[in-house]
N, C-alpha and C positions, 0 to 999 in steps of 0.2 A: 834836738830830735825828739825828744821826752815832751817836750813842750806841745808839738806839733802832733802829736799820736793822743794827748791829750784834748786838744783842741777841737778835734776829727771826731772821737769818742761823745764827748757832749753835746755837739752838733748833730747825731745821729740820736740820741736820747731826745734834745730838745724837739729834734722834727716825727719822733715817735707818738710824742705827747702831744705834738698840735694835729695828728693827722685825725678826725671825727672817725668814730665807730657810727657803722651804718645801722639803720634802726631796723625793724620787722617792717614797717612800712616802704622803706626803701627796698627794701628785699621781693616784697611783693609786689612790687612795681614794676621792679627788675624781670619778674619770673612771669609778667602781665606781659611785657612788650616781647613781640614779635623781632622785631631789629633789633632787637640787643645782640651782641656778640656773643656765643657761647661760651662758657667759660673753659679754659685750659685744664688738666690735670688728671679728669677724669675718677677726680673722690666720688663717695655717696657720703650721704646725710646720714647713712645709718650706720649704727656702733655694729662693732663686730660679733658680738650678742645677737643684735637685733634681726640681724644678714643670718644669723645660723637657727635661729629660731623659725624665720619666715621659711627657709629653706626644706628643713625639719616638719611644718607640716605643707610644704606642698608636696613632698614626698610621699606623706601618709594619705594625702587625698588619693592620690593617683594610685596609689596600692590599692586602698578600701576599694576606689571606684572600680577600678579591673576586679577585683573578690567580688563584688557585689553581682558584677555584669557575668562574670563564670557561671556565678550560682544561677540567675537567670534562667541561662542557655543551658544548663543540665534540667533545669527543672523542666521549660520546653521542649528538651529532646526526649527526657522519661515519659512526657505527656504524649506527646509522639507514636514512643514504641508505645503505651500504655492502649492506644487507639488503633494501630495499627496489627496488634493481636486479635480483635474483634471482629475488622472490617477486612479483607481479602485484596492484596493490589492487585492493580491490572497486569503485572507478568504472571502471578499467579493463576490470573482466570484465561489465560492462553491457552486454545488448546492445537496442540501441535497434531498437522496431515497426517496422516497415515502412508506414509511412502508404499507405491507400490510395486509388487515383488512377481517375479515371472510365475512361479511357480502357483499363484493367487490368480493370472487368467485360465479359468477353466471356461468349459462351454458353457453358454447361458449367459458370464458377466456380460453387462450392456458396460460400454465407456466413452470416452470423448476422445478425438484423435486429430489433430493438424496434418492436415495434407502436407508431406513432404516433397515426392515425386510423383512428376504423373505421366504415364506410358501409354502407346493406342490402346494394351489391353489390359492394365493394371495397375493400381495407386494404391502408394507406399506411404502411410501414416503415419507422423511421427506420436508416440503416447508418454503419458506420465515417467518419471523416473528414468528416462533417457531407454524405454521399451519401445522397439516398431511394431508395426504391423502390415498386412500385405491383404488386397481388396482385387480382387480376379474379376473379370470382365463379368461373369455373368451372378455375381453375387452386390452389382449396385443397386439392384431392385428386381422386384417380383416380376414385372413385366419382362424385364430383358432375361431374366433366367426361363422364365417360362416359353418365350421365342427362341433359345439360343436352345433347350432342351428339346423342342418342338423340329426343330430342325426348318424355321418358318422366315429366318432373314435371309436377304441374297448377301447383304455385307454388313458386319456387326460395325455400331459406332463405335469410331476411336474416342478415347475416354477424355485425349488432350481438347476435346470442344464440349464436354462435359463440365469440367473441374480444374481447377486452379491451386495453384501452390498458396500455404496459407488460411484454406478452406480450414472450416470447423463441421467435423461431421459426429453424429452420434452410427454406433456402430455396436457388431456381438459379437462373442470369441465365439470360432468353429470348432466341434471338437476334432482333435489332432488328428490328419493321416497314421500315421504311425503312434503305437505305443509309445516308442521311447522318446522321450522329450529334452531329454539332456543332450547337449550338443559332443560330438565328440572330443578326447584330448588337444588345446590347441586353435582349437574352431570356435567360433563363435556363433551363440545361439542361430536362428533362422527368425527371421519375422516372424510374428503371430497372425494365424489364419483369420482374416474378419471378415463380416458379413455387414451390408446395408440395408438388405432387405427388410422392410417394413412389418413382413409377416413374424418376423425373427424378433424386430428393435422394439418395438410397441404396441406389437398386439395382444403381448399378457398384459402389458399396463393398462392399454386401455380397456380390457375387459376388466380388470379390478376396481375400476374408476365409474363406478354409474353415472357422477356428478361431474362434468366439466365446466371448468371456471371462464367465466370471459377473460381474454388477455391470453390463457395459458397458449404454450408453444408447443406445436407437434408436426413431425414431419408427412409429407403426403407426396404423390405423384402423380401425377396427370392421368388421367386415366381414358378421356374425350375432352371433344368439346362442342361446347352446344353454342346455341345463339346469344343468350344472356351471359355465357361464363362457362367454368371446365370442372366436369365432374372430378376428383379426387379421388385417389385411394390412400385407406390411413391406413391400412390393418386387419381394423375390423371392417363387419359386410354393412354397414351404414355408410360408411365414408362421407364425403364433405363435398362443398361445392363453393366453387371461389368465384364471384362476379368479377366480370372484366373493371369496372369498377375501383377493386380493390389488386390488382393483378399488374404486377410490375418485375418484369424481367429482370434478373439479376444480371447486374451491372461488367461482373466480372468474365462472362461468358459472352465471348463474338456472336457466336451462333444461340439466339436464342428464341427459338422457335418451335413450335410445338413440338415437330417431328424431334427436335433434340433434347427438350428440355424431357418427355417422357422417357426418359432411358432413367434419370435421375432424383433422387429423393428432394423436394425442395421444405424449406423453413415457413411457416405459418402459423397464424393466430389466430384464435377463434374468436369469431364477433360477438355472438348470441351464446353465453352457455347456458348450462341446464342439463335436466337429466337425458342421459343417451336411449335413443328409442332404437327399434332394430330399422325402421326404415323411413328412419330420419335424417338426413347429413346434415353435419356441422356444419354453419356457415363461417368460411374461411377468409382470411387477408393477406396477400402473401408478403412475408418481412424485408 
C-alpha cells in the first residue's frame, strides 16, 4: 500500500515538471483572440494594494469633482443676485388695477359697461368689480331724451331692437335721486344710474381735445341723412359726417335702419384728423 501511494506521488511531480509554463507571448494571444473561452474564476491581475489604491483615488476625483462644480454654482448664483439688485424683475414692474369701489361712482365718472339685460324700456349693465348699472329709456341719447321730454313720439322705441346682450358701451354716473346711498340692512345696493347720452359722455373730452388723431374712436348718432351719407352728432356743435361709403350696419341688430339706429349712440373712427374747427365735421367710418 506504501508502495503504491508513493508511486502516485512522483507521478504527479514528474507531470508537474513536464507541463510548459505559458510565456507573455502566449498570454497575448490568448487576450487577442476573440473565440477564446473565458476564463473561469473570476480573479484580477491586480494585488490587493493595487485594487485599494485605484479605488482611493477614484473616490477623491468624484469628491473634488462635486466641491468644484458646488463652488461654480454659488458663484453663478451670487452673480445672479449680485445683478438682479440693479436691474428690477418683471413681477416687480407690474402694476396692479385699481379695483373699483361703489362708493368711487360719483356723477361725472365716464366708464365702460357690458350689456347685461335688455328691456323695451331699460338696459342693465353689467361694470367693473362685479358693480351694475341701470340705462332708462330716454337717457340712450340726446335725440330720444329730447323727443321723449318734448312730448313729440307717438310710441317710444323698445330698446330690445336697439342693443344686445354683450354690447360694449361707454357711459356716465347720474347724480343720485336720493341722498342716501347706502342700501338698507339686508338689501342689497340698487344699480347705478347711467346715462349714454353724448352730451354727457364726450362732450368735455372733446372740447379739451383741439387735435383729433386719425384712427381715434368716438361715439356719434345719426342725426339725418343726406344723399352722399348721415350727418352725425358727437357732442359738440361741429359734429361729423359719415359717407355711405364707409357706413356698415351693425351686424348684431335686426332692425337696422335709420329710423332705429337714431335712437342709439354708434362706434366710429375718424378718417381725416386735425384740428377741430367750429363748423367743420369730422369725417367718420363707422366700426
Amino acid at each position: 500500500k506504501d508502495d503504491v501511494l508513493t508511486h502516485a506521488l512522483r507521478r504527479s511531480q514528474k507531470s508537474e515538471r513536464e507541463t510548459p509554463v505559458k510565456s507573455t507571448a502566449d498570454l497575448a494571444s490568448w487576450e487577442a483572440n476573440e473565440s477564446a473561452p473565458f476564463p473561469r474564476g473570476g480573479g484580477s491581475a491586480l494585488t490587493p494594494l493595487e485594487f485599494k489604491a485605484i479605488a482611493r483615488d477614484a473616490k477623491e476625483d468624484v469628491l473634488f469633482g462635486s466641491a468644484a462644480q458646488g463652488e461654480e454654482e454659488e458663484e453663478v448664483a451670487d452673480e445672479a443676485e449680485r445683478h438682479a439688485g440693479n436691474v428690477p424683475s418683471a413681477a416687480s414692474g407690474l402694476v396692479r388695477a385699481h379695483a373699483l369701489r361703489r362708493k368711487e361712482l360719483v356723477a361725472g365718472v365716464r366708464l365702460l359697461g357690458a350689456v347685461s339685460d335688455v328691456s323695451s324700456d331699460r338696459i342693465l349693465l353689467q361694470l367693473p368689480n362685479r358693480l351694475s348699472g341701470r340705462v332708462d329709456r330716454a337717457e340712450t341719447s340726446d335725440e330720444l331724451y329730447e323727443a321723449l321730454a318734448n312730448d313729440t313720439l307717438i310710441a317710444p322705441p323698445d330698446l330690445r331692437r336697439l342693443f344686445h346682450r354683450g354690447e360694449v358701451l361707454c357711459c356716465v354716473v347720474l347724480p343720485p335721486v336720493s341722498r342716501s346711498t347706502a342700501p338698507p340692512p339686508g338689501r342689497t345696493a340698487p344699480p347705478v344710474e347711467l346715462s349714454l347720452r353724448l352730451s354727457l359722455v364726450q362732450k368735455a373730452v372733446l372740447a379739451q381735445t383741439p387735435r383729433v388723431r386719425s384712427g381715434s374712436l368716438l361715439w356719434a348718432t345719426v342725426r339725418s341723412s343726406e344723399e352722399y351719407g348721415f350727418v352725425m352728432a358727437t357732442g359738440v356743435p361741429a359734429g361729423g359726417f359719415l359717407h355711405r361709403d364707409k357706413w356698415a350696419p351693425p351686424s348684431a341688430i335686426t332692425d337696422s335702419s335709420l329710423t332705429t339706429l337714431r335712437w342709439r349712440p354708434l362706434l366710429c373712427s375718424v378718417v381725416n384728423g386735425g384740428v377741430q374747427q367750429p363748423r367743420k365735421p369730422l369725417q367718420l367710418a363707422s366700426v
